[in-house]
N, CA, C and O atoms as CSV, one atom per row, in Angstrom:
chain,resi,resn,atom,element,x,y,z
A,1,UNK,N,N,88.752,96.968,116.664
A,1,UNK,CA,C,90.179,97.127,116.911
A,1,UNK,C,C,90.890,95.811,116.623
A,1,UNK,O,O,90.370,94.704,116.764
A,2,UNK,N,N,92.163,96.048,116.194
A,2,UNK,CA,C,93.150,94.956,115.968
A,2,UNK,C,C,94.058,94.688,116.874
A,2,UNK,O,O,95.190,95.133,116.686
A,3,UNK,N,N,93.755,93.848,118.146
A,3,UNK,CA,C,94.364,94.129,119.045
A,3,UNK,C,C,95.426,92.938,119.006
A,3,UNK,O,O,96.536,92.970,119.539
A,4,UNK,N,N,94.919,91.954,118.328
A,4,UNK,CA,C,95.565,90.639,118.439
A,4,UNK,C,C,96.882,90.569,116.917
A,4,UNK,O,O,97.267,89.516,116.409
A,5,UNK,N,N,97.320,91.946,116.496
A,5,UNK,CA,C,98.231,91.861,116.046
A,5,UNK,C,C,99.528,91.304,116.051
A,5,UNK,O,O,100.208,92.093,116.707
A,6,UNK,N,N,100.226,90.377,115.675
A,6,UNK,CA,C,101.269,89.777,116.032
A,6,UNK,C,C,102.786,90.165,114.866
A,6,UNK,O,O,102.519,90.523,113.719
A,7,UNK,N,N,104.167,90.057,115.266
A,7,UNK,CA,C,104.726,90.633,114.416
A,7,UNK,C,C,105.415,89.226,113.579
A,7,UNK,O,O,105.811,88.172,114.076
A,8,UNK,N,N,105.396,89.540,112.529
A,8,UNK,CA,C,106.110,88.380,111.826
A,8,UNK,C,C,107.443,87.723,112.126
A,8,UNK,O,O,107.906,88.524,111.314
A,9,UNK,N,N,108.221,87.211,112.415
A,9,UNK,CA,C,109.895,86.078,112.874
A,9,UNK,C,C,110.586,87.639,111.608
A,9,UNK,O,O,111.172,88.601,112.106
A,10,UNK,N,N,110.461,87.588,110.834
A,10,UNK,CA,C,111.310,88.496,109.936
A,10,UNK,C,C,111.432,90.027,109.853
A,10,UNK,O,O,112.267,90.643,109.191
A,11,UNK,N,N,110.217,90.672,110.832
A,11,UNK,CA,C,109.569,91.846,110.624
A,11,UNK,C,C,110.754,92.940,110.752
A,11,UNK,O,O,110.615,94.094,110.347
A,12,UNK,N,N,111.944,92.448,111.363
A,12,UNK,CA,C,113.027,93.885,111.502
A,12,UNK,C,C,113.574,93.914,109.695
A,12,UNK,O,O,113.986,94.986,109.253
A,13,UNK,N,N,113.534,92.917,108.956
A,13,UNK,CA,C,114.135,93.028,107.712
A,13,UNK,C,C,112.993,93.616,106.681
A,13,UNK,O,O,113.227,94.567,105.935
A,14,UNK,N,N,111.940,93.045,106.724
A,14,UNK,CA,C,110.659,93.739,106.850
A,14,UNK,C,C,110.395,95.064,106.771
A,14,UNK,O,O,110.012,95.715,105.799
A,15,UNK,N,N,110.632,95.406,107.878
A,15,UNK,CA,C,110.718,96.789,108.116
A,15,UNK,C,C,111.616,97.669,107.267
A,15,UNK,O,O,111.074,98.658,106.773
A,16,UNK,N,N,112.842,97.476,107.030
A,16,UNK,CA,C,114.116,97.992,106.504
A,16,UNK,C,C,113.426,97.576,105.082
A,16,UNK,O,O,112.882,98.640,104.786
A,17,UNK,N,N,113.221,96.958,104.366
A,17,UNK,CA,C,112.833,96.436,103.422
A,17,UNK,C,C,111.596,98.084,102.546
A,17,UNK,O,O,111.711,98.852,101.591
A,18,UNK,N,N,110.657,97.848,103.555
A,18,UNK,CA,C,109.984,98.780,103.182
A,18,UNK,C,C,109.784,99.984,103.151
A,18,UNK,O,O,109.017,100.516,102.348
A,19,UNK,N,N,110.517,100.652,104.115
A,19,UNK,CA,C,111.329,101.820,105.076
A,19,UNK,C,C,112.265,102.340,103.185
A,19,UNK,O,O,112.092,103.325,102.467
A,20,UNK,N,N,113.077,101.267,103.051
A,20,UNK,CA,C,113.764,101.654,101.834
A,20,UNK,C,C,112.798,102.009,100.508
A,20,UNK,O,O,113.187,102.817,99.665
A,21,UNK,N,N,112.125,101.655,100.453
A,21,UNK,CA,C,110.950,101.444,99.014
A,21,UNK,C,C,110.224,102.893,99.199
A,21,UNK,O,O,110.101,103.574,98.182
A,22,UNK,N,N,109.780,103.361,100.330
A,22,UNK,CA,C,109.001,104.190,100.913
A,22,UNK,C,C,110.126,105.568,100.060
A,22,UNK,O,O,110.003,106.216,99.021
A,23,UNK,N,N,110.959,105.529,100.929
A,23,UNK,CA,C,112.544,106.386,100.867
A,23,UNK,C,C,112.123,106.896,99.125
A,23,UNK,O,O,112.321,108.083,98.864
A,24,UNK,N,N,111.619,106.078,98.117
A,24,UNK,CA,C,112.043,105.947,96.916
A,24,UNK,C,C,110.404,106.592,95.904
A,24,UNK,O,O,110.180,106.683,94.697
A,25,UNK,N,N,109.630,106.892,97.056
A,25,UNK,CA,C,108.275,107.243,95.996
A,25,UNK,C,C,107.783,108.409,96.786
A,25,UNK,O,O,107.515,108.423,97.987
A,26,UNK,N,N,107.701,109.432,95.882
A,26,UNK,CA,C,107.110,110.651,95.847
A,26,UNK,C,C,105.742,110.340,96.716
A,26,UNK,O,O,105.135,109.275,96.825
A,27,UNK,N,N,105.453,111.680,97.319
A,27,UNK,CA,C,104.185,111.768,98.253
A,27,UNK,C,C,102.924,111.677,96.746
A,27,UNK,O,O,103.092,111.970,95.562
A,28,UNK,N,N,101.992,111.268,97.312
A,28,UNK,CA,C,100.940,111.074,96.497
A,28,UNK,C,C,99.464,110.751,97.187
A,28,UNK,O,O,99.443,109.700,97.828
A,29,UNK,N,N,98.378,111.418,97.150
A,29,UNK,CA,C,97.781,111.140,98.370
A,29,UNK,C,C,96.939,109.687,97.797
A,29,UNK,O,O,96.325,108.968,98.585
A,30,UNK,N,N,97.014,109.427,96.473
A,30,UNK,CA,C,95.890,108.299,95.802
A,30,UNK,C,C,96.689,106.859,96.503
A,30,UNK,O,O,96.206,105.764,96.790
A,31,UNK,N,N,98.100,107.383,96.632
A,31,UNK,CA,C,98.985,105.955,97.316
A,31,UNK,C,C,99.845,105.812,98.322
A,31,UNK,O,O,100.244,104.796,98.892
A,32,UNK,N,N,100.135,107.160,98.508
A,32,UNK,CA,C,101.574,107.539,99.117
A,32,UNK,C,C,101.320,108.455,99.985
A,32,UNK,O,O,101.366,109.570,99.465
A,33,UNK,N,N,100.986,108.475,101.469
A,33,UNK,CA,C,100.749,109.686,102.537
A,33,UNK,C,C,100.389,108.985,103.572
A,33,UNK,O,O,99.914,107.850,103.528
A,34,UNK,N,N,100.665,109.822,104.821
A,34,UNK,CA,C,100.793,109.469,105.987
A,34,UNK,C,C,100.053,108.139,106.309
A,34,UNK,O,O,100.623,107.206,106.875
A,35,UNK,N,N,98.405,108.095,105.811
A,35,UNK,CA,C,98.124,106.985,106.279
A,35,UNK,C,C,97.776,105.714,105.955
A,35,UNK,O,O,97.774,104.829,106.811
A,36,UNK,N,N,97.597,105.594,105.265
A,36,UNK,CA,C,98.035,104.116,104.129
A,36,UNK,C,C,99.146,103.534,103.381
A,36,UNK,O,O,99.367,102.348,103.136
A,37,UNK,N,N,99.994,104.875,102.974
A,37,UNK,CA,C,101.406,104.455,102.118
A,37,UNK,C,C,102.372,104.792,103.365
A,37,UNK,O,O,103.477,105.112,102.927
A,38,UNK,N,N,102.330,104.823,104.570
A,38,UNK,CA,C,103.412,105.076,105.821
A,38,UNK,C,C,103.158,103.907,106.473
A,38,UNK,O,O,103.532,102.751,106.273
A,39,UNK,N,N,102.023,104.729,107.790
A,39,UNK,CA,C,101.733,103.680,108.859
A,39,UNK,C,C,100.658,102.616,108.269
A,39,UNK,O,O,100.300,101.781,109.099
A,40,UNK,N,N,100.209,102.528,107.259
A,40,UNK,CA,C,99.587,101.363,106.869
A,40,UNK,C,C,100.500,100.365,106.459
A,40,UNK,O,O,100.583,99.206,106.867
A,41,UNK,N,N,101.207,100.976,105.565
A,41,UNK,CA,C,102.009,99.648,104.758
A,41,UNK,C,C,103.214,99.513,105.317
A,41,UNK,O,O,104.106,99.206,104.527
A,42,UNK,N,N,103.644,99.706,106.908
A,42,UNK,CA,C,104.793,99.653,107.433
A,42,UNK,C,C,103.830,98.760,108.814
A,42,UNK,O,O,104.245,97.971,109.663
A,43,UNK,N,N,102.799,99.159,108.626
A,43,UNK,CA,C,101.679,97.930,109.665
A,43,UNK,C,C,102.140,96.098,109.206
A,43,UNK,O,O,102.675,95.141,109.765
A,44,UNK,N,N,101.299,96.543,107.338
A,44,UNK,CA,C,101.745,95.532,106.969
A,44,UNK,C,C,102.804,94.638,106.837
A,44,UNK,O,O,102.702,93.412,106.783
A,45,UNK,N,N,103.709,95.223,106.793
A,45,UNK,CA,C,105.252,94.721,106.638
A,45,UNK,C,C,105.424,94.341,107.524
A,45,UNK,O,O,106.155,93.397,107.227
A,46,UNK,N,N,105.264,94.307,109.046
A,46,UNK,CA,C,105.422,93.591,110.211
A,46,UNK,C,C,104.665,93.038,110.408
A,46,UNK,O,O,105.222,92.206,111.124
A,47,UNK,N,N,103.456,92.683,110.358
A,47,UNK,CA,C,102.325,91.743,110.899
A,47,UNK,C,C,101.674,91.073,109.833
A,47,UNK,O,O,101.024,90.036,109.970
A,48,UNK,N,N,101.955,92.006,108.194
A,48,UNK,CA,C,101.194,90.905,107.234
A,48,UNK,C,C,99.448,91.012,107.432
A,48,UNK,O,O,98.695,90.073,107.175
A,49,UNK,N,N,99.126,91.979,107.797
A,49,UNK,CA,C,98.152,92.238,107.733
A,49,UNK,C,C,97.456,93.711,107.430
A,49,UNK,O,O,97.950,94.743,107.884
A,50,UNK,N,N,96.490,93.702,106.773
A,50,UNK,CA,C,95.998,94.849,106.166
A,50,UNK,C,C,95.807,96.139,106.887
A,50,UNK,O,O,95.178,96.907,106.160
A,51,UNK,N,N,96.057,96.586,107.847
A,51,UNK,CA,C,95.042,97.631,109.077
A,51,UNK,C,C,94.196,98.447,108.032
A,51,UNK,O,O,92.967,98.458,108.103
A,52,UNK,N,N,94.647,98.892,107.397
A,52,UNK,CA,C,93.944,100.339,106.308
A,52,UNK,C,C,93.538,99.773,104.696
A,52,UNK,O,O,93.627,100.233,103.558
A,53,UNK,N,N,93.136,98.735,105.213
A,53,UNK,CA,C,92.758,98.252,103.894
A,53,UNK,C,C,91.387,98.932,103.798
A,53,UNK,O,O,91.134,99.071,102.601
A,54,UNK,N,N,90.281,99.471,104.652
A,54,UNK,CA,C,89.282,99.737,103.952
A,54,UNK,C,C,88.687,100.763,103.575
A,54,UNK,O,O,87.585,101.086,103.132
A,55,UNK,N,N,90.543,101.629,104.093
A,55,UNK,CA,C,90.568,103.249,103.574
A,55,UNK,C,C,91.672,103.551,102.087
A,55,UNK,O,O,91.912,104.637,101.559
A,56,UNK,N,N,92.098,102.418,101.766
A,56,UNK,CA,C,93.316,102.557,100.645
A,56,UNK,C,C,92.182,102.748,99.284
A,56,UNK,O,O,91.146,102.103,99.119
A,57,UNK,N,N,92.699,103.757,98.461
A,57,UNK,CA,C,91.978,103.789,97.423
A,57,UNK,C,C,90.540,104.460,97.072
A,57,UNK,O,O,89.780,104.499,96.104
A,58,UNK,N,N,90.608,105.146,98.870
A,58,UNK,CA,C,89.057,105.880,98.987
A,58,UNK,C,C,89.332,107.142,98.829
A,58,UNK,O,O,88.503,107.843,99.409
A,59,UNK,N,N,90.274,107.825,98.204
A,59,UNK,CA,C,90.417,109.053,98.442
A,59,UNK,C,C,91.487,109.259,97.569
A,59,UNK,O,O,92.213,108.281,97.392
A,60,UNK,N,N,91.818,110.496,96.866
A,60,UNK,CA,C,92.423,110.889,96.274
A,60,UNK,C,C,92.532,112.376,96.514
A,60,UNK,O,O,92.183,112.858,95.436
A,61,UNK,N,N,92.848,113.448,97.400
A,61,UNK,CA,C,93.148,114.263,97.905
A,61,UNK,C,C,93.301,114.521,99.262
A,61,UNK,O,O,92.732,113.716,99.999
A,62,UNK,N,N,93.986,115.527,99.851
A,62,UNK,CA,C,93.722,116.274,101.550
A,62,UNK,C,C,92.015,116.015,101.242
A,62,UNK,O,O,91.521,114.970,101.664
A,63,UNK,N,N,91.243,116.903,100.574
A,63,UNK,CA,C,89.606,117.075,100.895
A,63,UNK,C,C,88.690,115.884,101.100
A,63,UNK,O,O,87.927,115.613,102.027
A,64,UNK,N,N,89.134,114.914,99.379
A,64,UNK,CA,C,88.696,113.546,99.666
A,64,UNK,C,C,88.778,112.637,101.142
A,64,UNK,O,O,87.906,111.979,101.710
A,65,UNK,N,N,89.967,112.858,101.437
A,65,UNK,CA,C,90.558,111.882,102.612
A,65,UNK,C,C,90.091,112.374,103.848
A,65,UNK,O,O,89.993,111.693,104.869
A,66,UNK,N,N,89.769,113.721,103.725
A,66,UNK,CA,C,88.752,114.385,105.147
A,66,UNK,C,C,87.439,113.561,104.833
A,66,UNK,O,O,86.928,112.646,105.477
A,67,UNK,N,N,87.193,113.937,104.090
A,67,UNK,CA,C,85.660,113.423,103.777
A,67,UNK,C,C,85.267,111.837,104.431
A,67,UNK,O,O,84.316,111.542,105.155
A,68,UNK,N,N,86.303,111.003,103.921
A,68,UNK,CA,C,86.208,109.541,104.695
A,68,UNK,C,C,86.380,109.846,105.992
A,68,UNK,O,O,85.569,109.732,106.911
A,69,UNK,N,N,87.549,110.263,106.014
A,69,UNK,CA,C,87.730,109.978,107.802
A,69,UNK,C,C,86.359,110.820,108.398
A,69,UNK,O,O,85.796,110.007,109.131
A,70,UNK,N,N,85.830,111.693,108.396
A,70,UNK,CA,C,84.404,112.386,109.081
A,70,UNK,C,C,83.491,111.330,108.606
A,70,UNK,O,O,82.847,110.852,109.540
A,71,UNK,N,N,83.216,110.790,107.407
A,71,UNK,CA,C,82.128,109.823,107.183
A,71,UNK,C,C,82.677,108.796,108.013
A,71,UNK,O,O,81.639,108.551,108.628
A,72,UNK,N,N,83.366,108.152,108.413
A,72,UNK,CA,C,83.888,106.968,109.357
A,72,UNK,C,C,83.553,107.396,110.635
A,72,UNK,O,O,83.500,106.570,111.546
A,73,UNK,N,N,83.248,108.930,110.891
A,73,UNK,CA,C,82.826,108.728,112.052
A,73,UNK,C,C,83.780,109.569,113.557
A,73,UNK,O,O,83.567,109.657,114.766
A,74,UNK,N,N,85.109,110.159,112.394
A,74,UNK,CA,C,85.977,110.638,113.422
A,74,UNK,C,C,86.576,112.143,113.009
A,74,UNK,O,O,86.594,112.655,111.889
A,75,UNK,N,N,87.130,112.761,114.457
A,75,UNK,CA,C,87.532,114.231,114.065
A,75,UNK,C,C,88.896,114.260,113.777
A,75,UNK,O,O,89.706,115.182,113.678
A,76,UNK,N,N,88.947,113.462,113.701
A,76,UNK,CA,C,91.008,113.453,113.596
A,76,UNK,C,C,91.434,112.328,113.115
A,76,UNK,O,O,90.657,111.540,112.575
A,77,UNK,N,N,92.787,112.080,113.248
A,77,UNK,CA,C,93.515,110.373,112.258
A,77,UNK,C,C,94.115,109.989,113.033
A,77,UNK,O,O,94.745,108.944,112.867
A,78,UNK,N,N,94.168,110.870,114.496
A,78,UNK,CA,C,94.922,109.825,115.677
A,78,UNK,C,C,93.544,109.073,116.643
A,78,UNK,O,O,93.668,108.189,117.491
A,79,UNK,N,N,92.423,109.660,116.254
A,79,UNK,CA,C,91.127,108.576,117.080
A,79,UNK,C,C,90.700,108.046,116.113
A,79,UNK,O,O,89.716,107.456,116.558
A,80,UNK,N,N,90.773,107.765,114.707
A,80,UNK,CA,C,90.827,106.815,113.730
A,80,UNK,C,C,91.507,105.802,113.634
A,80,UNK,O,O,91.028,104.820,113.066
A,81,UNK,N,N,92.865,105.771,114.188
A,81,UNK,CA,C,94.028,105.127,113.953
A,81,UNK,C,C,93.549,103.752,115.420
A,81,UNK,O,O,93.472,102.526,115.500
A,82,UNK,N,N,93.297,105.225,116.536
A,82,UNK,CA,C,92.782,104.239,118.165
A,82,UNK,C,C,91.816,103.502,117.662
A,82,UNK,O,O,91.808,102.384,118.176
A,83,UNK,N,N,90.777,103.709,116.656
A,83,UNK,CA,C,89.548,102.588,116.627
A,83,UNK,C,C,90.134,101.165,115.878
A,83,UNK,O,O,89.367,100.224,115.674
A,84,UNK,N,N,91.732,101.108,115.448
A,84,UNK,CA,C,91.826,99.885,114.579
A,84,UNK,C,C,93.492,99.201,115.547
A,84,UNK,O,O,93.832,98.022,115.449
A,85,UNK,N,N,94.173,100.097,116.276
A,85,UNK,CA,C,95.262,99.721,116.951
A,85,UNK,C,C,95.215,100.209,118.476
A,85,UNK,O,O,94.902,101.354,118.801
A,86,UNK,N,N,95.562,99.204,119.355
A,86,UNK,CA,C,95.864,100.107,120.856
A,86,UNK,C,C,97.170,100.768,120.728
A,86,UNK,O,O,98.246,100.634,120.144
A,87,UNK,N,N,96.242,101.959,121.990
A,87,UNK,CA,C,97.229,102.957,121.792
A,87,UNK,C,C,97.917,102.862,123.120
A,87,UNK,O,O,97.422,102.422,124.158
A,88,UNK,N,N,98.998,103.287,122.963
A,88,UNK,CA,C,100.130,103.027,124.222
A,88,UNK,C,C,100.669,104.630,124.249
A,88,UNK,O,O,100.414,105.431,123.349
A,89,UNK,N,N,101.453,104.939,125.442
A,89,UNK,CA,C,101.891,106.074,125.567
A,89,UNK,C,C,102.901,106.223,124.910
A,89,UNK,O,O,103.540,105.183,124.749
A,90,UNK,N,N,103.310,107.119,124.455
A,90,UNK,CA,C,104.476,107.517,123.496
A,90,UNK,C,C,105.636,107.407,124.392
A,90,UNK,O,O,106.502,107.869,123.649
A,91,UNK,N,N,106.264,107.094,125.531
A,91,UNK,CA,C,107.096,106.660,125.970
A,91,UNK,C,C,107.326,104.967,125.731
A,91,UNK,O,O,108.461,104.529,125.543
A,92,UNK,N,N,106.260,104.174,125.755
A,92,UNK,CA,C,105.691,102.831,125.285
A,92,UNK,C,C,106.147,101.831,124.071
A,92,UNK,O,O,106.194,100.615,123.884
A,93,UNK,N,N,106.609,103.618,122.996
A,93,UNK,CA,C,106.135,103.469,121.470
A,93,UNK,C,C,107.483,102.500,121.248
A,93,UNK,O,O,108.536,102.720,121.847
A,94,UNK,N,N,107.286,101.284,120.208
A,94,UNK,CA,C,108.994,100.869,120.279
A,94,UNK,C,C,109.257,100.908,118.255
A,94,UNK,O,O,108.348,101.199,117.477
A,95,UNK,N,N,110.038,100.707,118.021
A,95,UNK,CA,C,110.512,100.492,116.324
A,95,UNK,C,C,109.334,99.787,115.829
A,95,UNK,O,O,108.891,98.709,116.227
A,96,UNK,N,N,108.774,100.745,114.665
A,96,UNK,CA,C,107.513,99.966,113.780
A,96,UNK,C,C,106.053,100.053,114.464
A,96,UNK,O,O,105.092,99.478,113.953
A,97,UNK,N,N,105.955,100.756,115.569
A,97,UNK,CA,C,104.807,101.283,116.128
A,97,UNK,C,C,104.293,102.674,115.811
A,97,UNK,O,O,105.220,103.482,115.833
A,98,UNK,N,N,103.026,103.261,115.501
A,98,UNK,CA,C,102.365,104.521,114.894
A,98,UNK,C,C,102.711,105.244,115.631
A,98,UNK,O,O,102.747,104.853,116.798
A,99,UNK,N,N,103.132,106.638,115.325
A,99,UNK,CA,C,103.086,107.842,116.104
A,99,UNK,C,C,102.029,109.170,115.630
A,99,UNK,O,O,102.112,109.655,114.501
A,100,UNK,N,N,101.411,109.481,116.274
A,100,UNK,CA,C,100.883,110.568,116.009
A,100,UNK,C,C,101.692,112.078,116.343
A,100,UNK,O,O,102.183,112.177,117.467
A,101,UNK,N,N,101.857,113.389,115.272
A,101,UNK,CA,C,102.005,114.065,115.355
A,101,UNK,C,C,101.194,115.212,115.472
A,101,UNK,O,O,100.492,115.332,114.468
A,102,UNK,N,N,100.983,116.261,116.455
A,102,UNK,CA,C,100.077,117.418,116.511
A,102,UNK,C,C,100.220,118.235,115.006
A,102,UNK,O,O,101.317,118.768,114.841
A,103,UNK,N,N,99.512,118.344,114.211
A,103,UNK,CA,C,99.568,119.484,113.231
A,103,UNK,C,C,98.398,120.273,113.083
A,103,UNK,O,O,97.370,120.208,113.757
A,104,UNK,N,N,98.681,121.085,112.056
A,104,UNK,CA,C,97.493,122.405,111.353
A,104,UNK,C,C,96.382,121.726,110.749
A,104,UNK,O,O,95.232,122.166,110.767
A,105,UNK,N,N,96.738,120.646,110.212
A,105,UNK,CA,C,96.394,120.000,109.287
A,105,UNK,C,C,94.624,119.505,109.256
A,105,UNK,O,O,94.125,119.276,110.358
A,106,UNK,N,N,93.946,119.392,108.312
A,106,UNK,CA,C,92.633,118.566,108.652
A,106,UNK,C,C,92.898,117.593,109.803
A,106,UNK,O,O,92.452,117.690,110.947
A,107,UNK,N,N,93.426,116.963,109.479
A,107,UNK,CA,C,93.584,115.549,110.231
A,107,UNK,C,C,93.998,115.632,111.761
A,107,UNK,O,O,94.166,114.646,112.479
A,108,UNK,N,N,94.154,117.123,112.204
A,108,UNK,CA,C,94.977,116.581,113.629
A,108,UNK,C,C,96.220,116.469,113.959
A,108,UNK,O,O,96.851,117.168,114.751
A,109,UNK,N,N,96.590,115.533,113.311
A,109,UNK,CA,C,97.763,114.951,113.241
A,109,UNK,C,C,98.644,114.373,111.710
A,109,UNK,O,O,98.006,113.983,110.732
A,110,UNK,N,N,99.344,114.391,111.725
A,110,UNK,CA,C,100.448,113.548,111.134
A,110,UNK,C,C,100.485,112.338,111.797
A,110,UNK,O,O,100.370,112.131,113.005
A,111,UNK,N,N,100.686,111.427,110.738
A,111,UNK,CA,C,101.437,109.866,111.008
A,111,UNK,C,C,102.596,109.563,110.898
A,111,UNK,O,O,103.197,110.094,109.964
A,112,UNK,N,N,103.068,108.970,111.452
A,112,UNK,CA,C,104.691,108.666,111.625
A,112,UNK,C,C,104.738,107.171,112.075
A,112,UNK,O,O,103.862,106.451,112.554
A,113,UNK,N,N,105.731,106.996,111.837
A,113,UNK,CA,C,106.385,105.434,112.275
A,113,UNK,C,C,107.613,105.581,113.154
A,113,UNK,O,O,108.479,106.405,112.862
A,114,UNK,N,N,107.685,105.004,113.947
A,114,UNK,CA,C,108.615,104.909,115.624
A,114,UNK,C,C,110.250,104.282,114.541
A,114,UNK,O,O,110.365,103.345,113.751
A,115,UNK,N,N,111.137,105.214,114.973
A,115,UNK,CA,C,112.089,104.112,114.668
A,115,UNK,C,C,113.301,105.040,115.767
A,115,UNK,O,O,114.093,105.976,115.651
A,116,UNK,N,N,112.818,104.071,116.852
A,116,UNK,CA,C,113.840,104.478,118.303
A,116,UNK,C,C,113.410,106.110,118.268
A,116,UNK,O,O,112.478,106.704,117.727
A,117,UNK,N,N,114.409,106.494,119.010
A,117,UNK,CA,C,114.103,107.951,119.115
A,117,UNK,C,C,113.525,108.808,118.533
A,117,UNK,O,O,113.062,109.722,119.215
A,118,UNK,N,N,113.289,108.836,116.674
A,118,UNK,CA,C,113.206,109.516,115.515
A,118,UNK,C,C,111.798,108.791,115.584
A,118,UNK,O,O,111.443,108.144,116.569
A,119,UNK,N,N,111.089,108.949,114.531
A,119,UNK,CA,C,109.568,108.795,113.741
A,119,UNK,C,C,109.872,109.460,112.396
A,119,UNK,O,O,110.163,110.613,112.077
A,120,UNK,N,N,109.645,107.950,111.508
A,120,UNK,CA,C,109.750,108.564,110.344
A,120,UNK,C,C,108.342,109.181,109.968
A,120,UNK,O,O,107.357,108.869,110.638
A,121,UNK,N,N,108.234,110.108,108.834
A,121,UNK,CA,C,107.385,111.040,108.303
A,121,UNK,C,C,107.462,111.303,106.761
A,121,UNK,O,O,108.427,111.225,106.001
A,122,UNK,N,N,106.709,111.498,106.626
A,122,UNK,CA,C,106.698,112.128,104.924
A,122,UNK,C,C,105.983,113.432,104.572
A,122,UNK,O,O,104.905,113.988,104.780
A,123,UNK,N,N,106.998,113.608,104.010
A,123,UNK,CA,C,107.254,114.951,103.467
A,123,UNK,C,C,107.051,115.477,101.962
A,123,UNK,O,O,107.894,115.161,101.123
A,124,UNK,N,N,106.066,116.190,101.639
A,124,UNK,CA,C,105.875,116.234,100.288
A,124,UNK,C,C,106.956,115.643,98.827
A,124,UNK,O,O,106.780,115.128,97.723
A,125,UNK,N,N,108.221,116.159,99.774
A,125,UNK,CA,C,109.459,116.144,99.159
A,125,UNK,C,C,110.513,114.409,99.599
A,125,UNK,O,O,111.546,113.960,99.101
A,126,UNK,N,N,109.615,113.889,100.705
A,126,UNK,CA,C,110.309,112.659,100.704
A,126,UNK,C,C,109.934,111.955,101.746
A,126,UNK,O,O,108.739,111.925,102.039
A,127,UNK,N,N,110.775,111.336,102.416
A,127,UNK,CA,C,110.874,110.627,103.554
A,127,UNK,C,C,112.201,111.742,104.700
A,127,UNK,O,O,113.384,112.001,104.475
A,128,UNK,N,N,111.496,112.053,105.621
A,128,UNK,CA,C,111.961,112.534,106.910
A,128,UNK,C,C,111.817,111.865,108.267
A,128,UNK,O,O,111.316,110.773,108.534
A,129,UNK,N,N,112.254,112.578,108.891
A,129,UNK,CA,C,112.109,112.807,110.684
A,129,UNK,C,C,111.953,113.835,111.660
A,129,UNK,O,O,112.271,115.021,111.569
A,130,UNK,N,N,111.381,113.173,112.679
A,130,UNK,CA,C,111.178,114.014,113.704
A,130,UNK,C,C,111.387,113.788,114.820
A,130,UNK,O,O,111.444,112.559,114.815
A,131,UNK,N,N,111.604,114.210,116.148
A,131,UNK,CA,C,112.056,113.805,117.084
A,131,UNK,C,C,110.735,113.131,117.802
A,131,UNK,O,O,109.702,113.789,117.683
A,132,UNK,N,N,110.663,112.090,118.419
A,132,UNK,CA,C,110.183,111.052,119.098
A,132,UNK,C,C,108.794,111.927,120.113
A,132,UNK,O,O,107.565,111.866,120.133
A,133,UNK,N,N,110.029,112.821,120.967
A,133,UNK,CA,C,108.841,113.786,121.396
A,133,UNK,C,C,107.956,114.704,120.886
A,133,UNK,O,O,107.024,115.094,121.589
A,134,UNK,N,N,108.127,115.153,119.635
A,134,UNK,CA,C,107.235,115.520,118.763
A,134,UNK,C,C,105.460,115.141,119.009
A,134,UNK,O,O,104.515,115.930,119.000
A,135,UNK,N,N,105.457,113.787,119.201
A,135,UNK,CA,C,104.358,112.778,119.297
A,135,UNK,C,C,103.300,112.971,120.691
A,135,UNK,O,O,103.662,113.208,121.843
A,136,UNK,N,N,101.974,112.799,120.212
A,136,UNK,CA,C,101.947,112.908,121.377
A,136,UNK,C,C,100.768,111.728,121.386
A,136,UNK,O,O,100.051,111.683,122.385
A,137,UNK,N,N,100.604,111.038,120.609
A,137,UNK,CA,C,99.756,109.795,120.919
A,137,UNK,C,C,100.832,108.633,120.347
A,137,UNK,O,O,101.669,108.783,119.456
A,138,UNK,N,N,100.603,107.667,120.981
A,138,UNK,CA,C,101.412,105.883,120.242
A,138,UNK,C,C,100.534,104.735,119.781
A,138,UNK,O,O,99.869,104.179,120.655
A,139,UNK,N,N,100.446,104.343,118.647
A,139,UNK,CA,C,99.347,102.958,118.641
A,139,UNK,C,C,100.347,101.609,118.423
A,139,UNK,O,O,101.392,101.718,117.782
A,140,UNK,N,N,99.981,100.520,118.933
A,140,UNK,CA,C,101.053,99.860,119.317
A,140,UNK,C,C,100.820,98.473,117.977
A,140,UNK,O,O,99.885,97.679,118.082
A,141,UNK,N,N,101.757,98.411,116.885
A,141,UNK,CA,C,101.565,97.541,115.874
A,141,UNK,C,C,102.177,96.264,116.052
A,141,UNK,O,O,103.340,96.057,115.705
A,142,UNK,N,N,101.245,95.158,116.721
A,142,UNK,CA,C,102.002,93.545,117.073
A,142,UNK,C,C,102.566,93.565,118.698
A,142,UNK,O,O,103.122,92.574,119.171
């Protein structure tokens, strides 16, 4: 676990910075999806440090990306997410912290990023939201 995460002096511009870039690239699972092109690289942008660096580039589909996460060892992407960030209660969660969402999905969950009330999300079709309570796990980034 990365517990000793710290957030960078700049990380709210940071944030907005990448939040915008995100806004601007199609879902893609080889770069772009919940957990490496969201809450990974919105990890990075505040702390400058890798969290999902040693899942970026391992997968290139939904099937592929099951496949790692079960070879890593886990049934879902919100007790994947707990083995590399503490998790805090979703009341806890503040701007730029992980949210987990309940879905259908292989994974459990959806990933999201805290921004106040909302959690951003991605959407085949873009960058969205969801309401805060949606969530029902928090991992706490810095």
């Amino acid at each position: 676990m990365i517990s000793e995460l710290k957030r960078l002096p700049d990380w709210r511009r940071r944030f907005e910075e990448a939040i915008d870039d995100i806004k601007a690239r199609p879902f893609d699972w080889q770069s772009h999806e919940c957990g490496t092109g969201l809450a990974g690289r919105l990890a990075f942008a505040l702390t400058g440090v890798d969290c999902a660096a040693q899942y970026r580039g391992t997968y290139d589909s939904a099937v592929s990306a099951f496949r790692v996460m079960r070879e890593a060892g886990f049934d879902n992407i919100g007790d994947l997410v707990a083995s590399i960030l503490p998790e805090v209660h979703v009341s806890e969660a503040s701007v730029g912290d992980i949210a987990a969402i309940p879905d259908e999905s292989l994974f459990g969950f959806a990933l999201g990023v805290v921004n106040g009330e909302r959690i951003f999300v991605l959407r085949e079709n873009g960058l969205g939201t969801v309401d805060l309570l949606d969530a029902t796990r928090a991992f706490k980034v810095g």
